[in-house]
C-alpha positions as CSV (number, residue, x, y, z in Angstrom):
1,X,92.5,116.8,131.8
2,X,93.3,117.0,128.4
3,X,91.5,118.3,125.5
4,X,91.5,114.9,122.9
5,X,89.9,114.6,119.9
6,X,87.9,111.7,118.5
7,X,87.3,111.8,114.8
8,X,85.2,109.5,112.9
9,X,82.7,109.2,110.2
10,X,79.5,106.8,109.1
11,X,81.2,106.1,105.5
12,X,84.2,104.2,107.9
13,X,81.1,101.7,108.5
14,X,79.6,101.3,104.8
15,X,83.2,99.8,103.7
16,X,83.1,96.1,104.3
17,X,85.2,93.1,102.6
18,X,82.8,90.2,102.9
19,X,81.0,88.2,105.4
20,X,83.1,86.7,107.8
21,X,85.9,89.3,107.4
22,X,87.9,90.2,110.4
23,X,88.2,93.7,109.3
24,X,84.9,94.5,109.6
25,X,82.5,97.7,110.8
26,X,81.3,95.6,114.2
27,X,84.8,96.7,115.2
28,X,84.1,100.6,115.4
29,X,80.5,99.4,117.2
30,X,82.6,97.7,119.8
31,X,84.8,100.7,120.6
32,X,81.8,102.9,120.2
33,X,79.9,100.8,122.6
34,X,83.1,101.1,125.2
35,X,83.3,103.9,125.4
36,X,79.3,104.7,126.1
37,X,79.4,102.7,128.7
38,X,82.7,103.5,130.3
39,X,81.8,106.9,130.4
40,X,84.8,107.9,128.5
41,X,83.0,109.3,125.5
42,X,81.7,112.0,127.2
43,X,85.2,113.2,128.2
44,X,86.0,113.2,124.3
45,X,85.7,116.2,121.6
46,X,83.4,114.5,118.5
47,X,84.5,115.7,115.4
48,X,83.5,114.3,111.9
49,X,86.1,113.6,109.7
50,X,86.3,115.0,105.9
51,X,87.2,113.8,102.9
52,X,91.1,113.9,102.2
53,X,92.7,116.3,99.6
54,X,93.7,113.7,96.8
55,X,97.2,116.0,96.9
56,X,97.6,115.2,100.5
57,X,97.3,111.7,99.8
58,X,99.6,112.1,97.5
59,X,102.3,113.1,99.6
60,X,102.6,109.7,100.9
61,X,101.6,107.5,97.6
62,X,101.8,107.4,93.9
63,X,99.4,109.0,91.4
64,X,98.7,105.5,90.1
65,X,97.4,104.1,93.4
66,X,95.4,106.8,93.8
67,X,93.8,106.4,90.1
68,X,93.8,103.1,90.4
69,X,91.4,102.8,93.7
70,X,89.6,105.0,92.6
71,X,89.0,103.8,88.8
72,X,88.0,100.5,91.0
73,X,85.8,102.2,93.0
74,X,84.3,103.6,89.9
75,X,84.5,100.3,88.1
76,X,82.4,98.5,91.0
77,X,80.0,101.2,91.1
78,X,79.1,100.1,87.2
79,X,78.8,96.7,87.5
80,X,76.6,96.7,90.8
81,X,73.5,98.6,88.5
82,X,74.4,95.9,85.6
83,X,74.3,93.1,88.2
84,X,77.6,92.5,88.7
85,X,80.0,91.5,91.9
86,X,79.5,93.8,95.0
87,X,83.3,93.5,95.3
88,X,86.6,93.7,94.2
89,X,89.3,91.8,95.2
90,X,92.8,93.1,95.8
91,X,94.3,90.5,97.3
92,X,94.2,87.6,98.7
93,X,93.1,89.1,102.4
94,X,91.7,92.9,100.7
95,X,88.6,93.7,98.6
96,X,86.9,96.9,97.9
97,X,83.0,97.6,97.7
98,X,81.5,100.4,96.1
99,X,81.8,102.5,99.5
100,X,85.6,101.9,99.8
101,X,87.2,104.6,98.1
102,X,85.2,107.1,100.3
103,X,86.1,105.2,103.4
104,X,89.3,105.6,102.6
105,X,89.1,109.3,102.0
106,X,87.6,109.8,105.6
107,X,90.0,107.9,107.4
108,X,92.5,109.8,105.8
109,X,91.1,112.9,106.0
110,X,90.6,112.3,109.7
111,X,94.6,112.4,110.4
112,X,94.7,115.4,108.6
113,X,92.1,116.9,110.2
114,X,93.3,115.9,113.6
115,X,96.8,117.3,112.6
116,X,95.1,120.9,111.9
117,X,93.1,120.8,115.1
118,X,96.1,119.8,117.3
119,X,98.6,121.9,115.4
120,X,95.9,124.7,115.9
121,X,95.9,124.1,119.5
122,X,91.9,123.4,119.6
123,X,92.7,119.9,120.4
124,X,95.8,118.8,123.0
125,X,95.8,115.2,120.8
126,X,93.8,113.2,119.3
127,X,92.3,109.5,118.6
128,X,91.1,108.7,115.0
129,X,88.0,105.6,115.3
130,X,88.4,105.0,111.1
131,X,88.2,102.2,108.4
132,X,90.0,100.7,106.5
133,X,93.2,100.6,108.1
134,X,96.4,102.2,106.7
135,X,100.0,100.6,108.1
136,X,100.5,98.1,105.3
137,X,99.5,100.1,102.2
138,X,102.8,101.1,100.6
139,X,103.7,103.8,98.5
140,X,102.6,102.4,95.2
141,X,101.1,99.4,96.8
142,X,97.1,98.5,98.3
143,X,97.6,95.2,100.7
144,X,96.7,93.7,104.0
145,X,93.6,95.2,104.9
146,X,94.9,98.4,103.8
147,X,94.2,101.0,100.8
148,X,95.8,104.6,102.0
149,X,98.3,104.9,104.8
150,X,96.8,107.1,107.2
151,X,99.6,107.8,109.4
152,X,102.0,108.1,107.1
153,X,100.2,110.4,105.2
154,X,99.7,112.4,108.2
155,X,103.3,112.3,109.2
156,X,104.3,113.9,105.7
157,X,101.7,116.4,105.5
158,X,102.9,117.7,109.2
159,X,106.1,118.2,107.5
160,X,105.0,119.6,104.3
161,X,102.2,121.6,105.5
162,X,102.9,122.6,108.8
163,X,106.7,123.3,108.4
164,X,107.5,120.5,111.0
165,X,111.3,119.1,111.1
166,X,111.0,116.2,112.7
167,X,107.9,113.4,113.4
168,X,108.2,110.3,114.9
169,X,105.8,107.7,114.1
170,X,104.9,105.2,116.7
171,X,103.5,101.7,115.3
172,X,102.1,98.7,118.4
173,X,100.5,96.6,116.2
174,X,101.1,93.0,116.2
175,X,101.9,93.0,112.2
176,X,104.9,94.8,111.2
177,X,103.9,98.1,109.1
178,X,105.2,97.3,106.1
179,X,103.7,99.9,104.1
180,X,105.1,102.9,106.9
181,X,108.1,101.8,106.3
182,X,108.2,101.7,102.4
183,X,106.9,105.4,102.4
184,X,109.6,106.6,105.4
185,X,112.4,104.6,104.6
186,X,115.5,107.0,104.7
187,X,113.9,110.4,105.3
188,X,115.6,111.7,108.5
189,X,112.8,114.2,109.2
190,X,110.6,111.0,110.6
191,X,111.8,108.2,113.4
192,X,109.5,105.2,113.0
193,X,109.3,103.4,116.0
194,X,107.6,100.0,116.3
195,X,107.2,96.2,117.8
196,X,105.8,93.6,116.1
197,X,105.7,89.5,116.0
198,X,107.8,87.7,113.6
199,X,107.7,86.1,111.6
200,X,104.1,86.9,111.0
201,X,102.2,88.7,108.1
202,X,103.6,90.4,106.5
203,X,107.2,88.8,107.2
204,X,109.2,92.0,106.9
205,X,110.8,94.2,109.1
206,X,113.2,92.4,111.0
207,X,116.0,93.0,108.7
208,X,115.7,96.9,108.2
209,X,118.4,98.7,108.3
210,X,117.1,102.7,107.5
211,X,118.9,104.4,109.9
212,X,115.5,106.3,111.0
213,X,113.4,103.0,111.5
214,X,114.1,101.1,115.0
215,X,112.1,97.9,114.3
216,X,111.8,95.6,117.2
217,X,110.7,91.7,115.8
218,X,109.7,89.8,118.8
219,X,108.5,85.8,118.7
220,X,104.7,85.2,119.2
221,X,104.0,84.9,122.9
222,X,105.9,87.8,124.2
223,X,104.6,88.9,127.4
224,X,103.5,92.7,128.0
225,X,106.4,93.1,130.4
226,X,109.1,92.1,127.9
227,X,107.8,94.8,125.6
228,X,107.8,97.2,128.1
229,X,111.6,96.4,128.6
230,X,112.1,96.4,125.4
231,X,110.4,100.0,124.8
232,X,112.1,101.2,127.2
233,X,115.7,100.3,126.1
234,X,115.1,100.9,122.3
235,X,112.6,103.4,121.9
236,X,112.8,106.3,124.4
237,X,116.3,106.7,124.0
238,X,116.4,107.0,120.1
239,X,112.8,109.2,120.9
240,X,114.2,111.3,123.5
241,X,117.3,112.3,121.3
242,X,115.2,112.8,118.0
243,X,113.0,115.2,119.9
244,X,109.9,114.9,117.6
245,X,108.0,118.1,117.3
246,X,104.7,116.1,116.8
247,X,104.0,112.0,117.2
248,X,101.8,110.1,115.5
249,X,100.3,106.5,116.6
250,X,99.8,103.4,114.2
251,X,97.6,101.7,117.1
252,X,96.9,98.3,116.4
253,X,95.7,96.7,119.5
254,X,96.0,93.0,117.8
255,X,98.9,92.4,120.3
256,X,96.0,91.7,122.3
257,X,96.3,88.4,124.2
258,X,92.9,87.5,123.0
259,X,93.4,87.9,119.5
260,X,93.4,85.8,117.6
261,X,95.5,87.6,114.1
262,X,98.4,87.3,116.3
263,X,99.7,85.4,119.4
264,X,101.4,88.2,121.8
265,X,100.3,88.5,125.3
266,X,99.9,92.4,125.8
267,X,96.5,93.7,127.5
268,X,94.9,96.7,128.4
269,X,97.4,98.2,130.8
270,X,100.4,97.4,129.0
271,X,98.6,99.4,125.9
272,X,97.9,102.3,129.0
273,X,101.5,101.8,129.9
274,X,103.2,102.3,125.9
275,X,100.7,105.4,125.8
276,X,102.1,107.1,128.5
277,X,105.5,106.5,127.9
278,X,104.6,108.1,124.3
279,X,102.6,111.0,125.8
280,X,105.6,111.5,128.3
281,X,108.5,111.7,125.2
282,X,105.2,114.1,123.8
283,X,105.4,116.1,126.3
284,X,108.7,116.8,126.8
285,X,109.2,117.7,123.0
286,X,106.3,118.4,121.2
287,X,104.0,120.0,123.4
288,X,101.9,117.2,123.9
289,X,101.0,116.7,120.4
290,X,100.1,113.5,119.4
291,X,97.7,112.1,116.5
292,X,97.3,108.5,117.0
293,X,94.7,105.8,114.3
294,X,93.3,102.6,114.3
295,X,95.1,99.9,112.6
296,X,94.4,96.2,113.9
297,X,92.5,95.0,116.9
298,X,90.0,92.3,115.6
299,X,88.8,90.5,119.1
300,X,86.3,92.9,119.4
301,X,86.2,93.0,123.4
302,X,89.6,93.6,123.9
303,X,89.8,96.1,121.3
304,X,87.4,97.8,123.0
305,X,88.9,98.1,126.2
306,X,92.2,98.3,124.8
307,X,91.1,101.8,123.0
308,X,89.5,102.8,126.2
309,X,93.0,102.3,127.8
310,X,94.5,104.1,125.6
311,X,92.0,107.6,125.4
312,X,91.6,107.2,129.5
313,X,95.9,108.0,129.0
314,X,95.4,110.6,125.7
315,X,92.3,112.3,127.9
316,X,94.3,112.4,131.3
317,X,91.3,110.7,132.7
């Protein structure tokens, strides 16, 4: 059995983007409530996550991002005692509400935190339950659900912090991470691995050519078993020679054949399945070390037991 880590934090709830929103808090409930009655919970280290070093962010984004959610933040904070909107709309698909930027602060901070414990050797890996999401927030760049990229922050501050030379970065959500990608693009210290259906939001990634990205664009209604193919011909071999010294998970469970943000066919044991192959490549390389978030999942069932899957795997249950 492994020692895994499961950071979260109440402020991951208080952000919210509107009623009706598929990005919503009810989605950490659901995991929450899978894993109480699964049992697997117990198995799990509880830690609560902190609030993110502004300079760590800033490892992976621009100054201006960072003043510019949180000048936002400030903004709607104002308004609400004068009566004004309760939120603030970044796009099309994104808003903020006055408990945003701190959201965002703990869901970073809990990928940095994790990275410490793990890289300490108090936790074997880690899961991180946290809101809002990060995979499509660029470096300069708020979008899709997303304010800070959480993984890719992570990723850097392994490198910058804890004299890593090589990551890899492993995305399985159904949307391509646009924003990984922006922030990774050409540094050879990091391998970014990923799947994703295309064309589908946000309709990039299938024409990358970084030589550390290996971007695999599948068409909506792939199968679980053609990913797993697919995995294994593309990704551990390019994983296997990188030899990351650490790995760290994008894990969107959207790929989910009940959701309904996408149209793949994966389910529970084919996210069991991509786990282990990743804790295998861990294992042989890095010690074991992985840090892995939460990016999509929005059928709140299969997301989850899809995050069940995939700590029963991280937990060696």
């Amino acid at each position: 059995m492994n020692t895994t880590g499961y950071f979260t934090h109440a402020d991951c709830w208080k952000h919210e983007m509107g009623a009706g929103h598929p990005e919503c808090p009810e989605r950490l409930d659901a995991i929450e409530a899978q894993l109480l009655a699964s049992g697997v919970g117990q198995s799990l280290k509880r830690r609560e996550a902190p609030v993110a070093a502004i300079g760590d962010i800033e490892l992976a984004h621009d100054r201006m991002l960072v003043a510019a959610i949180r000048g936002l933040g400030d903004q709607l904070a104002d308004d609400l005692l004068a009566g004004g909107p309760s939120h603030v709309q970044i796009d099309p698909d994104t808003a903020m509400n006055v408990h945003t930027w701190n959201a965002a602060l703990r869901a970073a901070g809990a990928v940095l935190a994790a990275t410490d414990a793990v890289m300490a050797g108090e936790l074997d890996n880690a899961f991180c339950a946290v809101r809002p999401p990060g995979h499509h927030a660029g470096r300069g760049k708020a979008m899709g659900f997303c304010f800070f990229n959480n993984i890719a922050i992570a990723a850097k501050y392994a490198l910058a912090r804890h004299g890593l030379k090589r990551v890899a970065i492993v995305d399985f959500d159904v949307h391509h991470g646009n924003g990984t990608e922006d922030i990774i693009r050409g540094d050879d210290r990091i391998l970014m691995v990923s799947f994703f259906q295309h064309p589908l939001f946000p309709f990039s990634g299938a024409d990358s050519s970084a030589p550390n990205m290996v971007n695999l664009p599948v068409p909506a209604h792939t199968r679980g078993m053609d990913v797993r193919e697919l995995i294994e011909m593309m990704w551990i071999p390019r994983l296997e020679a990188f030899r990351p010294e650490m790995v760290f998970i994008s894990a969107g469970f959207d790929a989910h054949r009940e959701d309904d943000l996408g149209q793949m066919n994966l389910n529970e044991q084919d996210y069991a399945w991509i786990t282990e192959r990743i804790a295998n490549v861990a294992r042989r390389h890095a010690r074991g070390r992985i840090v892995s978030a939460l990016e999509g999942g929005y059928s709140h069932g299969a997301l989850g037991r899809s995050v069940e899957a995939h700590l029963r795997v991280l937990a060696d249950l």
